[in-house]
SEDO-260723 format. One record per residue (C-alpha): x, y, z; residue in three letters; residue number from 1. Coordinates in steps of 0.2 Angstrom, whole numbers, plus 5000, padded with zeros to 4 digits. Example, Ala and Ser with C-alpha at 12.3 -4.5 7.8 and 13.67 -1.06 7.14 Angstrom:
BEGIN
5062:4978:5039:ALA:1
5068:4995:5036:SER:2
//
This chain:
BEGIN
5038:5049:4920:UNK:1
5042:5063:4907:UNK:2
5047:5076:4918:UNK:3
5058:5066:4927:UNK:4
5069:5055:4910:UNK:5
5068:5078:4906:UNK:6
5072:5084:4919:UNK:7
5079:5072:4930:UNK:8
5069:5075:4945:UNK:9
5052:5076:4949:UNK:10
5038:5087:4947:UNK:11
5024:5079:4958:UNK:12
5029:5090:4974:UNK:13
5026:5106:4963:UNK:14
5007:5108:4962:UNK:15
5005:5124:4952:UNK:16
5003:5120:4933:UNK:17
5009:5133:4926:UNK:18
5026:5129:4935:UNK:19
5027:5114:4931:UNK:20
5024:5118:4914:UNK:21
5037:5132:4912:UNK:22
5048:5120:4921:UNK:23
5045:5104:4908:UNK:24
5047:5118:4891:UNK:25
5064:5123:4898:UNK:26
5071:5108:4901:UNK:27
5062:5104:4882:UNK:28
5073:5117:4873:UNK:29
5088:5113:4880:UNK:30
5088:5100:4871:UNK:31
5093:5097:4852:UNK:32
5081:5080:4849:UNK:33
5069:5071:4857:UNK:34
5055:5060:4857:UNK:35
5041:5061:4869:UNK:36
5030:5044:4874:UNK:37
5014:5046:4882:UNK:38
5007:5030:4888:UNK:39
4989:5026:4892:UNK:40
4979:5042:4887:UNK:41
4963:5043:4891:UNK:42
4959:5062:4890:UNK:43
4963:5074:4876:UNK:44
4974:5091:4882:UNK:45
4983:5104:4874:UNK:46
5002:5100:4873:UNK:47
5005:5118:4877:UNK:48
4997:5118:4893:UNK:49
5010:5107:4903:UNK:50
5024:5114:4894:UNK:51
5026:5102:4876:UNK:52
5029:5113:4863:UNK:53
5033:5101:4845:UNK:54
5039:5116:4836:UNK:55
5054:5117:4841:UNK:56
5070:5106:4842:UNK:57
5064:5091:4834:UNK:58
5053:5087:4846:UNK:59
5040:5073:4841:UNK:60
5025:5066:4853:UNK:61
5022:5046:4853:UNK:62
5005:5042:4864:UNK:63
4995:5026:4867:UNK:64
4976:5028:4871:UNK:65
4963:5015:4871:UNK:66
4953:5031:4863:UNK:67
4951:5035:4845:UNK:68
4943:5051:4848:UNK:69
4959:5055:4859:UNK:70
4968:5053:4843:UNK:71
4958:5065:4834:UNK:72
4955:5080:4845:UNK:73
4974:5081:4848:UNK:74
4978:5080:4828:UNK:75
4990:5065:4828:UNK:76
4998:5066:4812:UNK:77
4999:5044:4809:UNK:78
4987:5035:4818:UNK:79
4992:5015:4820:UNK:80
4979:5003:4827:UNK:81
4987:4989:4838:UNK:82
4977:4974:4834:UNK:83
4972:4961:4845:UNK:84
4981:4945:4846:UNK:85
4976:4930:4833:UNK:86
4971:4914:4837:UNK:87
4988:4905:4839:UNK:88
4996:4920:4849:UNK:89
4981:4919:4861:UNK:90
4982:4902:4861:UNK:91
5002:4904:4866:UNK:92
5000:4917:4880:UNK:93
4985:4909:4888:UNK:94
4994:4893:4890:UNK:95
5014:4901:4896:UNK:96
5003:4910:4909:UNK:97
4990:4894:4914:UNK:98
5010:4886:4917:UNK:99
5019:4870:4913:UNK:100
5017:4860:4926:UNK:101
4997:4858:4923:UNK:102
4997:4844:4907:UNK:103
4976:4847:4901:UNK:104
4967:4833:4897:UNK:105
4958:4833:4877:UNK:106
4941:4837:4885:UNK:107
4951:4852:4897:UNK:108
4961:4859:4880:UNK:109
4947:4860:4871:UNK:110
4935:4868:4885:UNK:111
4952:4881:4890:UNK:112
4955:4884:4868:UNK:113
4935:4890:4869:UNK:114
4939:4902:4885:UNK:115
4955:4908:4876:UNK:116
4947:4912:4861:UNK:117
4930:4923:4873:UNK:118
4946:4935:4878:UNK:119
4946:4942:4861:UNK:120
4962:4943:4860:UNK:121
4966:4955:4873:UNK:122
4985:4952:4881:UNK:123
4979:4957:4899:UNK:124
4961:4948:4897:UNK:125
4970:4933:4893:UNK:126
4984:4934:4906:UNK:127
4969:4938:4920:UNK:128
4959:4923:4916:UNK:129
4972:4910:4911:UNK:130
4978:4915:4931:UNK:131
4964:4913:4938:UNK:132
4964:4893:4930:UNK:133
4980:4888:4936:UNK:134
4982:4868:4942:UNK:135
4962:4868:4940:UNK:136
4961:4847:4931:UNK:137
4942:4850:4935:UNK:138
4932:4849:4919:UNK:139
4916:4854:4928:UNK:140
4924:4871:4935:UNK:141
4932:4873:4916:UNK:142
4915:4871:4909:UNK:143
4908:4884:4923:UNK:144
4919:4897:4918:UNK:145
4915:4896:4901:UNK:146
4896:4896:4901:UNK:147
4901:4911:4914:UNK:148
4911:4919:4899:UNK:149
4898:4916:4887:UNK:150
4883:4924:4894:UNK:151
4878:4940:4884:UNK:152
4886:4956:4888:UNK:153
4878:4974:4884:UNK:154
4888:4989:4877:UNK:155
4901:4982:4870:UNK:156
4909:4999:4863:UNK:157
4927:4997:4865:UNK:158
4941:4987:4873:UNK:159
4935:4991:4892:UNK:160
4919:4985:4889:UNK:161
4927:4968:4883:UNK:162
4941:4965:4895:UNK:163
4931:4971:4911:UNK:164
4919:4953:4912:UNK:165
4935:4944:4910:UNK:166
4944:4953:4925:UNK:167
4929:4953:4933:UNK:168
4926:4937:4934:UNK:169
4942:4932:4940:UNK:170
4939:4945:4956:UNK:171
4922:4933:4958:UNK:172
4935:4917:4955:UNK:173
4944:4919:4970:UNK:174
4929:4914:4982:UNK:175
4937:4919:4997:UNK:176
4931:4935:5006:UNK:177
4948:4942:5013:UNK:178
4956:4940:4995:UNK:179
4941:4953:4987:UNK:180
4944:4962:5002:UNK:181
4961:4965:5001:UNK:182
4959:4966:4983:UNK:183
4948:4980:4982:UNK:184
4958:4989:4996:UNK:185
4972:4993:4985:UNK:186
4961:5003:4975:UNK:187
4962:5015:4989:UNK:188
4978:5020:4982:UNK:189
4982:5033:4968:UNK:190
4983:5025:4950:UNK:191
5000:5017:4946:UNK:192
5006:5017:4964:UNK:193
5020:5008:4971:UNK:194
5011:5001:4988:UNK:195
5023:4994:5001:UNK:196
5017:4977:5006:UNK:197
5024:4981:5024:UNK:198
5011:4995:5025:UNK:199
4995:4987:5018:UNK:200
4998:4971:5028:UNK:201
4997:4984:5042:UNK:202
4981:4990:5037:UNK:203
4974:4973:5034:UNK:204
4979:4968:5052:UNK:205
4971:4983:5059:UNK:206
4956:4982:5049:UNK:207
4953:4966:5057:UNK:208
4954:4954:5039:UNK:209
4968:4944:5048:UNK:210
4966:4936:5065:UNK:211
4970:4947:5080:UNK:212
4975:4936:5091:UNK:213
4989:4928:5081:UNK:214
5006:4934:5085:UNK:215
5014:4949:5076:UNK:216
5023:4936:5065:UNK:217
5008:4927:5061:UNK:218
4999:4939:5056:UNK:219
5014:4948:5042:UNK:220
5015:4932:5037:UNK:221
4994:4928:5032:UNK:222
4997:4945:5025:UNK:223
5011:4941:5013:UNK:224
5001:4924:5010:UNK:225
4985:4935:5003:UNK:226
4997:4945:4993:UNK:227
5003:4930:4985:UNK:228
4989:4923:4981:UNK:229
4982:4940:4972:UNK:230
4998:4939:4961:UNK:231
4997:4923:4959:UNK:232
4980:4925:4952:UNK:233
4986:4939:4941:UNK:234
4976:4952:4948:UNK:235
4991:4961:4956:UNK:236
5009:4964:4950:UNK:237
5025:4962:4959:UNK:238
5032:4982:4955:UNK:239
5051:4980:4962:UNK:240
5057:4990:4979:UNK:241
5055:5006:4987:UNK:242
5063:5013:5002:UNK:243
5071:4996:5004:UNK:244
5052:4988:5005:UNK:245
5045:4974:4992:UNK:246
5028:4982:4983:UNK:247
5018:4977:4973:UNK:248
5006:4985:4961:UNK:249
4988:4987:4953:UNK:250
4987:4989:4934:UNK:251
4976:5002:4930:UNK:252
4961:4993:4921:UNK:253
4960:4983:4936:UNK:254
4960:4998:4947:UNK:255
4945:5002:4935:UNK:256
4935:4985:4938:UNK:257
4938:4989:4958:UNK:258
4931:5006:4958:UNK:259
4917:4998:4947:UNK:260
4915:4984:4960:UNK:261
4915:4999:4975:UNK:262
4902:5010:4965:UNK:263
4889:4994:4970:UNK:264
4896:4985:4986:UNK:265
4905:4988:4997:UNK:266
4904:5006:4992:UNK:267
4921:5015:4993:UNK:268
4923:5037:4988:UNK:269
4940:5036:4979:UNK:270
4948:5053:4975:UNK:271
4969:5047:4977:UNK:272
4978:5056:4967:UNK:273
4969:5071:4961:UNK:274
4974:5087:4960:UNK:275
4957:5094:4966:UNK:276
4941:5086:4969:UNK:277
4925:5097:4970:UNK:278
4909:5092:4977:UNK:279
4915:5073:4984:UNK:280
4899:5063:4989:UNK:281
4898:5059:5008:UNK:282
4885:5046:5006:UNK:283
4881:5036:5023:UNK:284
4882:5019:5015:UNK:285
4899:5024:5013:UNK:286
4912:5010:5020:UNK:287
4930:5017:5012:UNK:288
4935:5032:5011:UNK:289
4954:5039:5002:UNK:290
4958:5056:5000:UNK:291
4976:5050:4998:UNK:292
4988:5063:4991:UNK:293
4972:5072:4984:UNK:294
4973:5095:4988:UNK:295
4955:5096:4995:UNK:296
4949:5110:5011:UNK:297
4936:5107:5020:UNK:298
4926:5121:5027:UNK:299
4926:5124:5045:UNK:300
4911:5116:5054:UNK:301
4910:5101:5042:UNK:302
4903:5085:5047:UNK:303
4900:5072:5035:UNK:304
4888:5059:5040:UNK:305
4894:5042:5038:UNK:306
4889:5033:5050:UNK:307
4896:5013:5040:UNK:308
4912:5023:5037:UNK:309
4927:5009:5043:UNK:310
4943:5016:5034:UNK:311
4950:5034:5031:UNK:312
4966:5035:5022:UNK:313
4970:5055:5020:UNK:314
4991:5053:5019:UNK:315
5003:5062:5006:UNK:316
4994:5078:5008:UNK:317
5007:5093:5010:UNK:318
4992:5106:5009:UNK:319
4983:5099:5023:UNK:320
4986:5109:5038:UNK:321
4970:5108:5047:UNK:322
4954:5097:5049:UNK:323
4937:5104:5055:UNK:324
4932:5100:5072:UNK:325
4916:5092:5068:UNK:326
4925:5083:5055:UNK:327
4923:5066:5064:UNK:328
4907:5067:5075:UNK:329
4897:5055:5064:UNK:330
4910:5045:5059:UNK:331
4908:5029:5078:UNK:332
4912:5014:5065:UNK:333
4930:5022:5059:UNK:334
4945:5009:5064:UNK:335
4959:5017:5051:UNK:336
4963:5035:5052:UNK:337
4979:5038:5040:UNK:338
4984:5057:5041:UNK:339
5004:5051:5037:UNK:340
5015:5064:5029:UNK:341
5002:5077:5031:UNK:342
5005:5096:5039:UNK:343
4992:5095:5050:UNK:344
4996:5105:5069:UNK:345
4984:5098:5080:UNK:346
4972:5084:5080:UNK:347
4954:5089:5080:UNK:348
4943:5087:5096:UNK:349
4931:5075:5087:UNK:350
4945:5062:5087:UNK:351
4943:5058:5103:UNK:352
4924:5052:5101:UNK:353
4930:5036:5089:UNK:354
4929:5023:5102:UNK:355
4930:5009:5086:UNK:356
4946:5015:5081:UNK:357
4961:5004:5079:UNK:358
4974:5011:5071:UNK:359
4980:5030:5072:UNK:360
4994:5036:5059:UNK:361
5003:5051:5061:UNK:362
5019:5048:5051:UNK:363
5031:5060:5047:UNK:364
5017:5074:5052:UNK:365
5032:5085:5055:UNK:366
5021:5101:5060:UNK:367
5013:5090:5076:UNK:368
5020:5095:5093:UNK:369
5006:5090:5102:UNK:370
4993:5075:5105:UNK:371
4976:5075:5114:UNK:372
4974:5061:5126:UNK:373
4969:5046:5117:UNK:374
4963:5036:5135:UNK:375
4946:5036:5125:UNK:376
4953:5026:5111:UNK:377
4951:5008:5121:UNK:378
4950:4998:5104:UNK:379
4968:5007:5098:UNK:380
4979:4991:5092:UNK:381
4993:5003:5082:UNK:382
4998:5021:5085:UNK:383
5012:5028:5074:UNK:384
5018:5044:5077:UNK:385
5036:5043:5073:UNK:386
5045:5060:5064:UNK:387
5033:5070:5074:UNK:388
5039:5084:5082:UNK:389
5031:5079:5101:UNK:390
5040:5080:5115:UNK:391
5030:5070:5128:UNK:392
5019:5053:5123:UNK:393
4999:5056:5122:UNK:394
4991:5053:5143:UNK:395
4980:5040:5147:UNK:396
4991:5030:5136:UNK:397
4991:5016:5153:UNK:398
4973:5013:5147:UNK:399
4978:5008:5129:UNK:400
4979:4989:5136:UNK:401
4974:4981:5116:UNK:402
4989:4993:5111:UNK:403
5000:4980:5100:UNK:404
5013:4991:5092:UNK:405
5018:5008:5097:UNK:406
5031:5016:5086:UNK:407
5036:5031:5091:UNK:408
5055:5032:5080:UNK:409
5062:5048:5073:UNK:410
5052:5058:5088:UNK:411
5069:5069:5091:UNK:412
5063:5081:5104:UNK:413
5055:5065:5115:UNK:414
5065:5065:5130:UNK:415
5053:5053:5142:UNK:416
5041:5038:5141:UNK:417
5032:5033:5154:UNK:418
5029:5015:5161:UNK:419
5019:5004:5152:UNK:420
5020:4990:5162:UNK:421
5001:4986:5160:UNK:422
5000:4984:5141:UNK:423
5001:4966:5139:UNK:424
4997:4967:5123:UNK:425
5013:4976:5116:UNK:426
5022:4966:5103:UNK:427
5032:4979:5095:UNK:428
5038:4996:5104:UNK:429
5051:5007:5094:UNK:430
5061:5019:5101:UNK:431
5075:5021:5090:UNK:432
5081:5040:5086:UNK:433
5073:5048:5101:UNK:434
5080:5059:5115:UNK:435
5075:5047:5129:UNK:436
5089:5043:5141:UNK:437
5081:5029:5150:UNK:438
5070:5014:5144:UNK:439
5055:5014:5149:UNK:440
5049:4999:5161:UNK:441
5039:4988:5148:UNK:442
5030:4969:5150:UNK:443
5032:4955:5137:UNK:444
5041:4967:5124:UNK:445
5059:4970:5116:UNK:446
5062:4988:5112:UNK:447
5071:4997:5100:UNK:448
5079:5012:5107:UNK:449
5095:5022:5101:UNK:450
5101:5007:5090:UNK:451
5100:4994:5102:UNK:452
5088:4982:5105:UNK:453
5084:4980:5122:UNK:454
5074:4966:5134:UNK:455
5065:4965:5151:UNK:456
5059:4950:5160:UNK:457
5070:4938:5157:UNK:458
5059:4926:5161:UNK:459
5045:4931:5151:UNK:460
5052:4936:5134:UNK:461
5046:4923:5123:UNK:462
5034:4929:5111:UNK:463
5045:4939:5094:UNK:464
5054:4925:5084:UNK:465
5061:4937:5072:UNK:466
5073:4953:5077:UNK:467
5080:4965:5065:UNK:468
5094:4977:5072:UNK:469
5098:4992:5063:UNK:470
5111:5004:5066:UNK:471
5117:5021:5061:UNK:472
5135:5018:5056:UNK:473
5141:5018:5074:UNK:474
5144:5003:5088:UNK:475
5128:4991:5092:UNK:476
5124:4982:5110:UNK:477
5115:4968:5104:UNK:478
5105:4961:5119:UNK:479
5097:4943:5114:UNK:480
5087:4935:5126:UNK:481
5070:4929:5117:UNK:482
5070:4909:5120:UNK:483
5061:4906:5102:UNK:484
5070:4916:5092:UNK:485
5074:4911:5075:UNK:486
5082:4921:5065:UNK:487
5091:4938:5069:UNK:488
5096:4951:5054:UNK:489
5110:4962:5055:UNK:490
5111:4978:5046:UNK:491
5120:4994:5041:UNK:492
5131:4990:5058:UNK:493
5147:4996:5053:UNK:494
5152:4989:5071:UNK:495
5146:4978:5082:UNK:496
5152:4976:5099:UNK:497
5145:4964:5105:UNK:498
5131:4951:5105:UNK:499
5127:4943:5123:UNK:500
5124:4924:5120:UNK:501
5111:4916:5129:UNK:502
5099:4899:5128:UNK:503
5090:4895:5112:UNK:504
5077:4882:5108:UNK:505
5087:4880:5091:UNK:506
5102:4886:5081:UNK:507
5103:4901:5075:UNK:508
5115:4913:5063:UNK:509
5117:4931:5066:UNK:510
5123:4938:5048:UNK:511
5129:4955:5045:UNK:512
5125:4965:5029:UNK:513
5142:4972:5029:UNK:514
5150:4958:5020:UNK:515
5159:4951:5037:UNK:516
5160:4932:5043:UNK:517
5143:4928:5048:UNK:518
5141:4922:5071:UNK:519
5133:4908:5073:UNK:520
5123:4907:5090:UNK:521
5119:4890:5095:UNK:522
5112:4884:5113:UNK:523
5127:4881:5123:UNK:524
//
């Protein structure tokens, strides 16, 4: 966050230190005054070492730490201890958060006053638990929570001891299996990270925590439901867009209670976001696995043995070029293999062994010309391979018949797709941005190809409710022909040319984000 209010960019792409250093003291002393604000410091460094010098300039450090001894071993100068809230504030905060529209009964308030108070005053203990009781008028599940709260705890050295029961017992709150699951699965992700909601619903789809044989629909919108409920329950934070996609967000001591739940069951190996990671544990009660923007080689010949292993998320890694062989032999329950925005080449043999696999994502694996057959891959519901650089589709792609979306956008040197009449499964089939000159012949699926949004089988087209047609500042044929339809979203269209009108079950409006008129479309 430093580097980039200094610099006005961003260092994370440049992994030598000493670089990044030399670039953040430049930027430093080209300025007469400022103040520096580390927030949430767990480890003591030299300022010297990423390129803080506060010799010069005027240049004076600000840093937050739940750690005293952080304090000390850098030699802060004034050292202020925030101190927790007092009764009335805790009091205050616990109920704004348990809401307004939930009036306690005298036995409740008394009961909720007791559980307030067992948060000690911590802001994010109090806003965690007072989530978790929202619209509960039940004085037996009230009176629960608090003999919960009141059982003796050991080590309480500092605030993370304190807050971690309270947090904890909120994740053991939500009684519902997919919630923890889903839950925990953002822990996958590097601390602090924006997570698109698009992509993890993906995950949970292809994971198999929502129902496989609901619609495509259906199942974005049980995902968007569980990721309500989590921030609703104050265990996830809503953090704003990216790319033009809602996120949301996992606070960092809660990404510290998940990893603590995943240490015990189910066991996950978490090593997002590091720089390097020596000696990573490949036990073979393993379940989870991310190695998600984390610099790590693996010597040729390697073979971890993991035989539970369900989920690999190896994405954001620019110095991974190649993977072992082996790597994959005695990995048969994998389902999610994520090597996204990756420089890997070629894909290695083993892949072709992992019978249980249901999603494969290649995205942005600009350096891949080239895909083994994947006819093997029976149990494959989602295959991303869009802003790869291959120039035919993998064969035995006929066999794929569980294949529900196939994106293959952004592939510019794809000149051809074969028929794929047979997969009756396809729901979603993107073409757009390639060098196809010819649609391929599909069964019960609209396709995105070149900006348009193309149909076959009239008569058959009824499964997609919802189309989204995007162009690239040029003219857009719109071909409508679903029969359920019910809404249809426009955008970045400078032009349209045209929007054939046929039957619907109900009225509809097609609206442009360009500011125009909106067209309504309503059964004639």
């Amino acid at each position: 966050m430093i580097a980039k209010t200094v610099l006005k960019g961003d260092l994370t792409n440049e992994h030598d230190e000493r670089k990044r250093a030399a670039k953040l003291s430049r930027a430093l002393l080209q300025r007469d005054k400022c103040v520096l604000i580390l927030d949430d410091v767990w480890n003591h460094f030299r300022l010297e070492e990423v390129g803080i010098c506060l010799k010069v300039n005027g240049c004076k450090l600000i840093l937050t730490t739940r750690s005293f001894d952080v304090c000390r071993r850098m030699a802060c100068q004034e050292k202020i201890k925030v101190e927790s809230l007092p009764g009335k504030e805790t009091w205050d905060l616990f109920k704004e958060t348990l809401g307004h529209g939930l009036t306690l009964s005298p036995d409740i308030e008394k009961v909720a006053m007791s559980i307030a108070k067992r948060c000690a005053g911590l802001p994010l203990g109090i806003i965690t638990m007072a989530g978790s009781m929202r619209e509960v008028d039940d004085i037996h599940e009230w009176r629960n929570v608090l003999e919960e709260l009141e059982k003796p705890t050991t080590g309480q050295r500092d605030m993370q001891d304190e807050v971690f029961p309270l947090l904890k017992l909120s994740y053991d709150r939500l009684k519902d299996a997919k919630l923890q699951h889903c839950f925990l699965y953002c822990a996958l992700y590097p601390e602090d990270e924006k997570i698109k909601r698009k992509e993890l619903i993906t995950f949970f789809i292809v994971e198999g925590i929502i129902d496989r044989k609901k619609s495509m629909q259906a199942k974005f919108d049980m995902g968007h439901t569980l990721l309500n409920k989590l921030e609703n329950a104050c265990l996830l934070e809503s953090s704003g867009d990216l790319d033009g996609e809602t996120c949301v967000k996992m606070h960092d001591l809660m990404r510290e209670m998940a990893l603590k739940i995943t240490k015990v069951g189910p066991r996950f190996m978490v090593a997002a976001g590091h720089e390097k990671q020596d000696g990573l544990e490949w036990m073979e009660d393993l379940e989870k696995v991310s190695l998600m923007s984390c610099i790590i080689k693996f010597p040729e010949g390697m073979s971890p043995r993991c035989p539970k292993l369900s989920n690999l998320l190896w994405s954001d890694n620019y110095d991974l070029m190649e993977i072992p062989h082996s790597f994959f032999v005695h990995m048969p329950a994998l389902r999610v293999l994520d090597l996204s925005d990756t420089r890997i080449c070629e894909l290695p043999n083993s892949i072709l062994n992992l019978e249980n696999l249901t999603g494969l994502f290649l995205k942005d694996c600009a350096k891949l010309k080239y895909v083994p057959p994947l006819g093997n891959l029976m149990a494959l519901q989602v295959l991303n391979l869009s802003g790869t650089n291959i120039e035919e589709v993998p064969q035995g792609m006929e066999r794929l018949i569980g294949l529900t979306g196939l994106f293959l956008q952004d592939c510019a040197k794809l000149k051809y797709v074969p028929p794929l009449g047979n997969l009756t499964a396809l729901q979603v089939l993107n073409l757009s941005r390639t060098s196809i000159e010819e649609v391929p012949q599909v069964g019960l699926v609209g396709v995105w190809w070149s900006g348009e949004f193309k149909y076959t089988k009239k008569d058959r087209l009824v499964r997609m409710s919802n189309i989204s047609l995007e162009g690239d500042g040029g003219k857009v044929v719109a071909a409508l022909l679903l029969r359920d339809i019910r809404e249809c979203d426009i955008s970045c269209c400078d032009e349209i040319e045209y929007i054939e009108r046929f039957p619907f079950s109900n009225e509809i409006e097609v609206e442009e984000d360009s500011g125009e008129e909106s067209h309504p479309i309503s059964r004639p």
